[in-house]
C-alpha positions, 0 to 999 in steps of 0.5 A: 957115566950113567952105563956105568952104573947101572951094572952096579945097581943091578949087584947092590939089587940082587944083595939087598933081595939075597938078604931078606932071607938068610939060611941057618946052621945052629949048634947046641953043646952038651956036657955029654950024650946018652942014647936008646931006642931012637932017642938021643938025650942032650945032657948038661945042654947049653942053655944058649944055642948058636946059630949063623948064616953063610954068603952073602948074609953073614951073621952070627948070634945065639938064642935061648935054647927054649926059643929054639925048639918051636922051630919044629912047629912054627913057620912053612920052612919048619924042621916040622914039615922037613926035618934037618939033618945034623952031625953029632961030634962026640969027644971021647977021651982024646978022639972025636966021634962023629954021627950024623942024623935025622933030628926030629921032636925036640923036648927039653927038660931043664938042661936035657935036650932029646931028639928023636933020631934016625942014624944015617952015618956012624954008629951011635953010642949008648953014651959020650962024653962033651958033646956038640950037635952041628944042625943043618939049614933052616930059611929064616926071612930077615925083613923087619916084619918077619918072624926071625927079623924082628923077633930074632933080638927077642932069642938073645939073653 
């Protein structure tokens, strides 16, 4: 019996260890988008963005979209140091553009969120209508000690 179970300790070792660190996607929403010069504003953004994670550590949560901008500076695994690719899904009038992009230097100003961007597929329009921005992966550690374990009920409202 004893043969038997150790095959699925191993499995339940590897799931606890896989969970101590979950990777994120975010997506931040805006009534619409103005872009020029490198820079793409965010306008009527919300002032939640949400955020999950893929196997096997399925979450789903949402964080004040000011707790969200420091994640260009804090942390090794900062946008800072590598920063994250996203897909802009931009609705204009009964079609969906889709632009995909560097992100780099957040800066929000009430309900505008800015990027600095590099267009790396599509083109960019000088200005759209509701907008959602689809943010790559980030690691974030989950341990109770952790910045994102502890301090990620912190984000909420």
């Amino acid at each position: 019996m004893r043969a038997a179970e150790e095959p699925a300790k191993k499995e339940a070792v590897k799931t606890e260890e896989a969970a101590k660190k979950a990777d994120f996607l975010f997506v931040q929403s805006a009534q619409s988008i103005h872009y020029a010069d490198g820079k793409l504003t965010l306008k009527g953004v919300s002032p939640t963005t949400i955020m999950f994670s893929d196997r096997p550590v399925r979450i789903a949560d949402h964080m004040a979209t000011a707790r969200f901008v420091p994640f260009w500076s804090k942390g090794k695994d900062s946008f800072l140091s590598d920063p994250p690719n996203a897909s802009l899904s931009i609705l204009e009038g009964d079609k969906v553009k889709d632009v995909v992009v560097v992100l780099r230097d957040p800066e929000l100003k009430g309900d505008e969120l800015s990027y600095n961007i590099r267009v790396l597929e599509g083109e960019m329009p000088a200005t759209g209508g509701a907008a959602s921005l689809f943010i790559d992966v980030i690691g974030m550690p989950l341990t109770p000690m952790s910045y994102a374990g502890a301090a990620r009920r912190a984000y909420r409202y």
